[in-house]
Every structure is written in structure tokens, then in C-alpha cells.
Steps between C-alpha positions, in 0.01 A plus 500: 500500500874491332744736712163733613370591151203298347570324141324830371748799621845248425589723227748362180520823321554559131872676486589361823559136468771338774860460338611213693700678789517227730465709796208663380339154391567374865344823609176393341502197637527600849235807484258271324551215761479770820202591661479843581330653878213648461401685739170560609443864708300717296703774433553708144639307296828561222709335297865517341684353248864329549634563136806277451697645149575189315876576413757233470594619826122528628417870718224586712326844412436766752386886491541779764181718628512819424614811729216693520248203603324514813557119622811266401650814341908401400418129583566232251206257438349277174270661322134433611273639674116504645256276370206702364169385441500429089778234561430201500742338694830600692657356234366742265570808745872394491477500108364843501714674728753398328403656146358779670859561700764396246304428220560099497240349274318194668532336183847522544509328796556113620306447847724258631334455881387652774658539864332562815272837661684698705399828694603839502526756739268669319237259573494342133483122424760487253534168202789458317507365139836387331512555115766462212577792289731516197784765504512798314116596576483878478361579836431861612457582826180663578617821645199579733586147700870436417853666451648241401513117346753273540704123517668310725696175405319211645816320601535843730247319743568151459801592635372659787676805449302683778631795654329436825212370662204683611376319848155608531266382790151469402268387780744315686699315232779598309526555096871506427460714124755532282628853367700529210706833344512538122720760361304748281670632151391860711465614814411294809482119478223273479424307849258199497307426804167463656219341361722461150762315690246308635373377158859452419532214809214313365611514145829385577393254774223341266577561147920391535513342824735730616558445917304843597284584786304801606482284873854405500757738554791522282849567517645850509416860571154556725311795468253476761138709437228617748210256586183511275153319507402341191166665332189384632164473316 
């Protein structure tokens, strides 16, 4: 195991070969190196992708559920989704959601590692992927799922440019979750939280060593939530 992916899902695509960024090479050092938790409660499983824009000035890609959804309408998330039966790994559900939502060809993508399960409210055993894109895809937004599609520097959240922290109490411990505001070029802005934030932590933590904790609790503005229970099997 390299970084959580077997020597058969490290993808080095055609079109997307690394430029050299150090950052980015350092990146794939790290995520290779780390070993993901897995966890083990059988529970449904998905899977996102973490698509980092490889600009000189590297962004992170995000899109915005749509209004009229049922569940995690308005709320900013990676594209994924629920792993369904013909795929053949999680890997391969994050790959698919992602065409099917923005239309991001696998093939254009560079798998660089994989971070650790985490759990939604919703009872879903979540596994994020991190993959290189180049810039300038064309990417649609799939308008059943999404309203919108869009980037955020990466240097916004290395430099921990949090609006507040969430403080969330889950079965008797404290998650101290980052939440970050993003102006829009319309309308209301773009706020990063929950289990995305939570991928964020690990990402930053892990893949550039940046001095972040989801158990330690941070400088600045509080926001404390009700008490929840964490999904059981």
C-alpha cells in the first residue's frame, strides 16, 4: 500500500503529467507516505474527490448543492457520491461522480492519495480521494445535483483563513471544525464546513504539515453546536 491506493489505482494520466510545483510534488510525497483510517462499521459506503486545479498558484475545486434537493440542499461539498454496486472500488465511485456531476473525465485525473473515512450525519461512511486536474477543463455542472462549480486558492487555507470554528461534541469529545466564507461573483457566499472542512484538516494536516487539529482547539471565534452521537451500525 503507497498513501492507501494499491500500485494498480496510482493513476499517471496521459494529459496530466506533474509540472514540477514544488508544493504539489511535496504533496505527493506526503499522501503517498500517509496511511489513511479505515474504518471498519458497516455502514453505506461513498466516496469524493479533493480536486486540487494545478495553477501556478494551485486552487482547490468545490461545487454548491442545488436548492431544490431534499438533503445537503445550498451546502458546498466535492463532488462524489454513493457507491453503487457496478463500481469496483470507492475509488472508482469518486471517479464517477465526478463525471456524472461536473463532467470531469477520470482520464483527466491524477489520483494523488487517499485520506481517512469519516462519517456523516447521514449515516454514510464517507472516503476521500485527492486528484490533480489541469485548468481550463470545461466542467458543467450537472443541474439536477448542483448550482454551481467553483475554486478556492489553496494558499486561502494554508493560511488558515477560517472564519470561525464549529465546536461540535460528538459522544463526549469535541471536534473543533473549521468554517470558512467565500465570496460568490452572485448572491450569498460560499461557507465551508462540516464533513468538507473535515477533509480539509486532514489534507492540510497530512499532505503540507500544516499545525491543524480537529481535537485541538484553535485560536479565535467559537461557535459552539448542539451535542450529536456519531452513527452506529
Amino acid at each position: 500500500m503507497a498513501g492507501g491506493l494499491d500500485a494498480g489505482n496510482r493513476r499517471w494520466v496521459q494529459g496530466v503529467k506533474p509540472d514540477g510545483i514544488p508544493m504539489l510534488e511535496k504533496l505527493r510525497e506526503r499522501l503517498q507516505a500517509h496511511s489513511p483510517r479505515r474504518l471498519t462499521l458497516r455502514l453505506p459506503e461513498a466516496a469524493v474527490l479533493i480536486p486540487i486545479v494545478n495553477h501556478a498558484s494551485p486552487t482547490l475545486l468545490f461545487t454548491r448543492r442545488a436548492s431544490h434537493l431534499n438533503t445537503h440542499s445550498g451546502q458546498v461539498a466535492f463532488p462524489g457520491g454513493k457507491r453503487e454496486n457496478e463500481d469496483a472500488s470507492l475509488l472508482a465511485t469518486a471517479l464517477r461522480e465526478s463525471e456524472e456531476e461536473i463532467a470531469l473525465p477520470a482520464q483527466r485525473v491524477e489520483v494523488l492519495g487517499q485520506l481517512s473515512d469519516v462519517l456523516s450525519l447521514h449515516g454514510l461512511k464517507v472516503t476521500p480521494y485527492v486528484g490533480l486536474i489541469p485548468p481550463g477543463l470545461p466542467l458543467v455542472a450537472d443541474t439536477n445535483e448542483l448550482d454551481a462549480i467553483f475554486e478556492v486558492p489553496l494558499r486561502h487555507f494554508l493560511d488558515d483563513q477560517r472564519t470561525h470554528t464549529d465546536v461540535i461534541p460528538v459522544d463526549g469529545s469535541e471536534l473543533f471544525v473549521p468554517s470558512y466564507e467565500i465570496p460568490a461573483t452572485s448572491g450569498e457566499p460560499y461557507v465551508i464546513w462540516g464533513l468538507s472542512a473535515m477533509m480539509l484538516v486532514e489534507l492540510l494536516a497530512e499532505g503540507f504539515g500544516q499545525p491543524v487539529s480537529l481535537s485541538r482547539r484553535p485560536e479565535g471565534k467559537l461557535r459552539h453546536l448542539p451535542p450529536r452521537r456519531a452513527p452506529q451500525p
